[in-house]
C-alpha positions as CSV (number, residue, x, y, z in Angstrom):
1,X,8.8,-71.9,83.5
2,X,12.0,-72.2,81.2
3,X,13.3,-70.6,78.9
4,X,16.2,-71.1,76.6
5,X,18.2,-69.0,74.8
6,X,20.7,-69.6,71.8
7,X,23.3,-67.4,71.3
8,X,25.2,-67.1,68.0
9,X,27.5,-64.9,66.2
10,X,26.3,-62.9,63.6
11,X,26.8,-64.4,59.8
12,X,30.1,-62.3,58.9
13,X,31.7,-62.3,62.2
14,X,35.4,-64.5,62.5
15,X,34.4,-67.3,64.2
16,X,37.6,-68.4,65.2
17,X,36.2,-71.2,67.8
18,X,34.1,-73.0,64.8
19,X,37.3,-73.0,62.6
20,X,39.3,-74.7,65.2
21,X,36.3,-77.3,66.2
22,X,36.0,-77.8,62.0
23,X,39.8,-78.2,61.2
24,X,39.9,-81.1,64.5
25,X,36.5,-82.8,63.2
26,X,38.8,-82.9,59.2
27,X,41.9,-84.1,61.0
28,X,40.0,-86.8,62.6
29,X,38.3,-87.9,59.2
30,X,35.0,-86.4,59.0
31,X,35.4,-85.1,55.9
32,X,31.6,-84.5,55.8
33,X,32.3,-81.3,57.3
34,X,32.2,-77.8,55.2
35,X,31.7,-75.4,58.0
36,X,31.2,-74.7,62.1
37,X,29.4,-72.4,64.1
38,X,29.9,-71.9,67.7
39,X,27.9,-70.6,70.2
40,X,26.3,-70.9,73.3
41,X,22.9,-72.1,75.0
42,X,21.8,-70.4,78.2
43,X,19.1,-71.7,80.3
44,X,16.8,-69.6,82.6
45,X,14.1,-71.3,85.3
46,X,12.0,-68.2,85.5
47,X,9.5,-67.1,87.7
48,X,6.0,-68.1,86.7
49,X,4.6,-64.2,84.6
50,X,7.6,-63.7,83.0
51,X,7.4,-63.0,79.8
52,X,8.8,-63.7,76.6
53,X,9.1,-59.6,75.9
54,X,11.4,-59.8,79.6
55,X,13.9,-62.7,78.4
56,X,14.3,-59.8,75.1
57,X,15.2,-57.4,77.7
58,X,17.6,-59.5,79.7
59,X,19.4,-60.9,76.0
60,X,19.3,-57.4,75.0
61,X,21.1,-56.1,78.3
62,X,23.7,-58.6,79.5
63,X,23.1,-62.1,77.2
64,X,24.2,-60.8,74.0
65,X,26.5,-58.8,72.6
66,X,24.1,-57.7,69.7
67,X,26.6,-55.6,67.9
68,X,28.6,-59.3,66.2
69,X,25.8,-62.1,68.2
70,X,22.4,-63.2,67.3
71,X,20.0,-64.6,69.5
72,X,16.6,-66.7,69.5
73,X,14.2,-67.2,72.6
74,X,12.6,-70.4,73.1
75,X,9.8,-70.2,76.1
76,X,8.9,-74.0,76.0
């Protein structure tokens, strides 16, 4: 089983990673652009009975840091 987890920083929260990607995407002419938001995108192969309620547990120990990052499980 998988599971994939998006990590994201919380609205509010300098995102100083996003601002650089969003000033290069300008300079480069895609002037489309009004705003980024970095993040990351971990993938788990978990063992067959884990549960949704145990990938929680693991972004809520070590995955996030849920005082300035958001996070959303995806079990599929």
């Amino acid at each position: 089983m998988k599971a994939t987890v998006t990590v994201m920083l919380k609205n509010g929260v300098l995102d100083p990673q996003g601002a650089a990607v969003k000033s290069a995407l300008l300079g480069m002419g895609f002037d489309g652009v009004q705003d980024v938001r970095q993040g990351k995108v971990i993938t788990l192969d978990l063992a067959d009975g884990t549960s949704q309620d145990d990938v929680t547990a693991m972004c809520e120990k070590l995955l996030a840091n849920t005082v300035i990052e958001s996070y959303s499980v995806d079990m599929g």
